[in-house]
C-alpha positions as CSV (number, residue, x, y, z in Angstrom):
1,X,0.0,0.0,0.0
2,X,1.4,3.4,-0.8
3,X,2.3,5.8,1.9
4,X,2.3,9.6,1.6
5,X,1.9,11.3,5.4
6,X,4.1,13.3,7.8
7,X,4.0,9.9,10.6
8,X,4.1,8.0,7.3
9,X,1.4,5.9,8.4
10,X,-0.3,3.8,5.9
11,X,-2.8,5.8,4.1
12,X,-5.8,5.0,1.4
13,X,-6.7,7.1,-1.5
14,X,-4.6,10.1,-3.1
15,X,-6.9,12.5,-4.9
16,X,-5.3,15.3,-7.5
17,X,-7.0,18.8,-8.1
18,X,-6.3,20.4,-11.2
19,X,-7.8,23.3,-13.2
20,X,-8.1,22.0,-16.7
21,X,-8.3,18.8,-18.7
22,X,-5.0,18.0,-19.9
23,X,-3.0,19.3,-16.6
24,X,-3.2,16.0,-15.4
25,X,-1.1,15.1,-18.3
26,X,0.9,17.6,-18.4
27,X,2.3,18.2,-14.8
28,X,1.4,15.0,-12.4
29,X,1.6,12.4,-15.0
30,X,4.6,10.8,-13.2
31,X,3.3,10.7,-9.6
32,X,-0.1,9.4,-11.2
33,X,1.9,6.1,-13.1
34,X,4.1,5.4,-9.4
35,X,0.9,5.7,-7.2
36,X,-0.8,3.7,-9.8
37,X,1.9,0.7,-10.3
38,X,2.1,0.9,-6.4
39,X,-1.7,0.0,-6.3
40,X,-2.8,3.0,-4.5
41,X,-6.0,4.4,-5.5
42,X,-6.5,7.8,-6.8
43,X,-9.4,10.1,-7.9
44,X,-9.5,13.5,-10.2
45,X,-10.9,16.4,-9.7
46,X,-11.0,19.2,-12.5
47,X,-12.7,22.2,-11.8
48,X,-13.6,23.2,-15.7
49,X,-14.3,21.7,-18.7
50,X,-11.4,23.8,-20.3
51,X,-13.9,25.4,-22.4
52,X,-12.3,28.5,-23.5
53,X,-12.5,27.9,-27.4
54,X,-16.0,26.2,-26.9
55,X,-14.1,22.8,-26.5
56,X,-15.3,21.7,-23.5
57,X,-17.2,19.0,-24.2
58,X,-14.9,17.6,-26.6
59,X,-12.0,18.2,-23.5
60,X,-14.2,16.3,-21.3
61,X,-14.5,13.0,-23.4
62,X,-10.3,13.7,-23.7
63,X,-9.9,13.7,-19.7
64,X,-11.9,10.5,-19.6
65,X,-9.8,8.8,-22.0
66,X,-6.4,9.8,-20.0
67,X,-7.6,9.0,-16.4
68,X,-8.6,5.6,-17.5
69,X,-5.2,4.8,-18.4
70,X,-5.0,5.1,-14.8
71,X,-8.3,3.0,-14.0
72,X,-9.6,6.5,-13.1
73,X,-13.1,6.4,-14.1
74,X,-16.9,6.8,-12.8
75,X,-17.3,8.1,-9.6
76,X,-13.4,8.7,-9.1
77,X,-13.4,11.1,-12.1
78,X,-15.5,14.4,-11.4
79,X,-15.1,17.1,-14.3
80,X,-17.5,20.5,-12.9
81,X,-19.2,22.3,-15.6
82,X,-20.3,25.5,-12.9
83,X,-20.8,28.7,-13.3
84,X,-18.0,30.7,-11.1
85,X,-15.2,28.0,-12.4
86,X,-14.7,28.4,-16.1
87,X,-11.2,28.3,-17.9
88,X,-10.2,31.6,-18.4
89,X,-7.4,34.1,-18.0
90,X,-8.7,35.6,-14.6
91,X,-8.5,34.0,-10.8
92,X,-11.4,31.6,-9.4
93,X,-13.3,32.2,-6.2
94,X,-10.9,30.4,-3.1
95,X,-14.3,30.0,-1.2
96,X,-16.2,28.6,-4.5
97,X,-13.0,25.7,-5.2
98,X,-12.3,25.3,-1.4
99,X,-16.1,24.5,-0.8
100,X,-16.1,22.0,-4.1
101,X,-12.4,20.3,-2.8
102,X,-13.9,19.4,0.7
103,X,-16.9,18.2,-1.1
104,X,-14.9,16.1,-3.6
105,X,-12.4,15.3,-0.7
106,X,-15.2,14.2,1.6
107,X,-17.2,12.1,-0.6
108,X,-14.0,10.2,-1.8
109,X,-12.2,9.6,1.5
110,X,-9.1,10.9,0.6
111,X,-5.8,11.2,2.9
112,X,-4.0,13.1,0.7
113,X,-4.7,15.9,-1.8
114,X,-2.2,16.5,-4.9
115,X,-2.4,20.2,-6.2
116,X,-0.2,23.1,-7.8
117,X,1.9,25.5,-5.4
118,X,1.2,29.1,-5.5
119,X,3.2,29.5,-8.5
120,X,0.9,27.2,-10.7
121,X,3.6,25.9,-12.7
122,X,2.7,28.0,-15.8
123,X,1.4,31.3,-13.5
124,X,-1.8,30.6,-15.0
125,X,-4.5,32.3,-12.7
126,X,-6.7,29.5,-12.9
127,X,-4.0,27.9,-11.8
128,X,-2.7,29.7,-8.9
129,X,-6.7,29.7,-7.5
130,X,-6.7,25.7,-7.4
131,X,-3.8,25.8,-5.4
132,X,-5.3,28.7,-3.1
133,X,-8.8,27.1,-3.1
134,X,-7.1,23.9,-1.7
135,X,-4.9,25.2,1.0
136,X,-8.0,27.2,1.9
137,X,-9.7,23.6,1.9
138,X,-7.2,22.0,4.1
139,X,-7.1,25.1,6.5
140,X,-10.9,24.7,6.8
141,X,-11.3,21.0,7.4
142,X,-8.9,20.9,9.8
143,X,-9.7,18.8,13.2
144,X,-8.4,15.7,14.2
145,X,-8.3,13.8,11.1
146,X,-7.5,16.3,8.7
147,X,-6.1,15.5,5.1
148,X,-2.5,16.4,4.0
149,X,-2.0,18.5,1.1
150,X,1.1,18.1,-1.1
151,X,2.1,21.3,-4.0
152,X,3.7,20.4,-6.8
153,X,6.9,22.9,-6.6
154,X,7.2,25.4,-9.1
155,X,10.3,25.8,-10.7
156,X,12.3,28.5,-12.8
157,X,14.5,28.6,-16.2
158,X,16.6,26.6,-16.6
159,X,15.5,23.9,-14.5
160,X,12.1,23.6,-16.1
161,X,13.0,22.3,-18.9
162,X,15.9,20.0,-18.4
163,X,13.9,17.3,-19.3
164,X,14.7,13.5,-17.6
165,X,18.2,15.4,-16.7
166,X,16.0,16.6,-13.8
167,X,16.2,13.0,-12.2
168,X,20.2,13.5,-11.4
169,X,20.6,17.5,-11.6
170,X,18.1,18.0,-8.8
171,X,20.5,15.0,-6.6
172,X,23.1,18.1,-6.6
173,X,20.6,21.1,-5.5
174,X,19.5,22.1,-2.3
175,X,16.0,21.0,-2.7
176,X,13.5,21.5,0.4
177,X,10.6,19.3,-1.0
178,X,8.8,17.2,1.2
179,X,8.4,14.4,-1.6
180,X,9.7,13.4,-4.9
181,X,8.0,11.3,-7.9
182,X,9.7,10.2,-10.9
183,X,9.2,8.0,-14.0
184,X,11.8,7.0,-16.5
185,X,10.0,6.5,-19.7
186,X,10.5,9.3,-22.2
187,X,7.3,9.0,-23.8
188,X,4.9,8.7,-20.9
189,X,3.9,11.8,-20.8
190,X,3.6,12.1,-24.5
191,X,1.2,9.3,-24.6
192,X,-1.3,11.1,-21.9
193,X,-1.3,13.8,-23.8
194,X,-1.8,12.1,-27.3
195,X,-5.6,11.5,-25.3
196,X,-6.2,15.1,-25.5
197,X,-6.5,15.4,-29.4
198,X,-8.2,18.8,-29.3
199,X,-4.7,19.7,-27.0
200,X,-2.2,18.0,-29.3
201,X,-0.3,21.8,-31.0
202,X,3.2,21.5,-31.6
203,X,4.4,23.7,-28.0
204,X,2.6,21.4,-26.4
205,X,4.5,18.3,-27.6
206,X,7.6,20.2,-26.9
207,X,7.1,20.8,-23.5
208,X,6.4,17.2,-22.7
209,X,9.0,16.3,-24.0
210,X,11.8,18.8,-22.7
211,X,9.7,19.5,-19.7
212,X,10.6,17.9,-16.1
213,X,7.3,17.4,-15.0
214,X,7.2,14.8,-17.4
215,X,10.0,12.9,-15.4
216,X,10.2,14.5,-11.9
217,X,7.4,15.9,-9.6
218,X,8.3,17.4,-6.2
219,X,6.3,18.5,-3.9
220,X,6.4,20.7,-0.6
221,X,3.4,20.2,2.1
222,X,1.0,22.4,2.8
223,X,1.3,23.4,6.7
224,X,-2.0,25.6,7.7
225,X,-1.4,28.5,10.2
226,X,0.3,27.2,13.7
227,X,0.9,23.8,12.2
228,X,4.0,22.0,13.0
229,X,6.2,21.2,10.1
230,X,7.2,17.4,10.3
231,X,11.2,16.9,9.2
232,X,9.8,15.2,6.1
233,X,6.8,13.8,4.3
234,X,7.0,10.3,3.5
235,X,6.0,9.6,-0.2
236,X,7.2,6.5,-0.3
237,X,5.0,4.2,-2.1
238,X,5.7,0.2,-1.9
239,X,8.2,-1.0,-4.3
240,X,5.9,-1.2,-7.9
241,X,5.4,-4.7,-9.4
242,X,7.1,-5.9,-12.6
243,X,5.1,-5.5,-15.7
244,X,3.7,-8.3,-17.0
245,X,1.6,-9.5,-19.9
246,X,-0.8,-6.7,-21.2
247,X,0.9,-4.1,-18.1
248,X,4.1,-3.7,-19.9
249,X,3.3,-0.9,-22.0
250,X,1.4,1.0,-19.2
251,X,3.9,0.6,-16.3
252,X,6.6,0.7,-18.2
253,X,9.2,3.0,-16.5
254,X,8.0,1.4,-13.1
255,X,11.8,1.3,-11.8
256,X,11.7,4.8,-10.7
257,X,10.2,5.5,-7.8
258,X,8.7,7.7,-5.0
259,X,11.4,9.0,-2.7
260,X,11.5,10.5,1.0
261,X,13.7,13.8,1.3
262,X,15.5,13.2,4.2
């Protein structure tokens, strides 16, 4: 059973917030394929349909394709459609996404929430009010059981785009993150976006490949107001199992794993 937790106690499922279809693909795709192989279950929340060029239904049917690479489907995969939350160059509501995470959150029974860091990645607004909506989320839960957040860390040029070099350069840097995922298969990435068709322009295809996020996620944890910082968040999920049969193509890459920053 995967583990991602400050005690590192054994926890159930990991859900991801994202703001569009295709950021799935394009930023967590790693941590998604080593939770996966690890047999921990996950569930997707995306808070629009992406329809900014009038897309979004056609973006919708594309985010069901790539979460069921995943076995992401039904229940586990909610795609909103509201009024308050629609892709667009301008910053979301923190009450309207933290009210729809704890929701989401609730209903699944996740113990841990994947999400962008203030910077978004990209900056995109949307963006930056996931990431705000969720730590207002976790901050509002809180109580004895409360769920841990981890924020993908946002990272500057050059180091963005190192591409799989990111897997040894970051070894060498003074890195702070609380966990680290990574996956070794070049094309990985590639293939998860190939599901978003509509997606599929020729930047895009660059930055998955020369990208790190399609080889290295690290995250920090979220610590709300007065919260003791743990000396580091476990994310180490249990050791994946060989591909086999039909599984080779989909965990292939499996050899890389989930880290603890010590």
């Amino acid at each position: 059973e995967g583990r991602l937790g400050g005690a590192g106690e054994a926890l159930g499922r990991v859900a991801l917030v994202v703001a569009h279809p295709d950021d799935e693909a394009m930023f967590f795709w790693p941590t998604l394929l080593q939770l996966q192989a690890a047999g921990v279950p996950l569930s997707v929340l995306c808070l629009s349909t992406g329809n900014f060029d009038g897309l979004g239904a056609t973006r919708r049917v594309e985010m069901e394709r790539s979460c069921a690479q995943l076995g992401v489907a039904g229940e586990d995969l909610l795609i909103l459609d509201v009024e308050g939350l629609q892709d667009g160059w301008r910053s979301w509501s923190e009450e309207l996404v933290a009210k729809r995470v704890l929701d989401f959150v609730q209903d699944r029974g996740a113990g841990i929430v994947l999400s962008f860091d203030e910077g978004g990645v990209s900056g995109h607004p949307n963006h930056v009010s996931t990431s705000r909506g969720v730590r207002r989320a976790r901050d509002e839960k809180g109580g004895p059981m409360p769920f841990e957040v981890l924020l993908l860390n946002s990272v500057g040029l050059p180091r963005k785009y190192l591409g799989a070099a990111s897997q040894w350069t970051d070894a060498f840097l003074d890195d702070s993150s609380s966990a680290t995922c990574t996956w070794s298969h070049h094309l990985a990435c590639l293939r998860a976006l190939s599901c978003h068709w509509s997606q599929l322009v020729w930047y895009r295809i660059l930055f998955t490949l020369f990208s790190r996020y399609s080889y290295v996620n690290t995250y920090t944890r979220y610590a709300s107001f007065g919260e003791e910082e743990p000396s580091a968040v476990a994310a180490a999920a249990a050791p994946a199992r060989q591909p086999t049969g039909s599984d080779a193509g989909r965990h292939e890459g499996a050899g890389a794993g989930v880290r603890r920053r010590r």
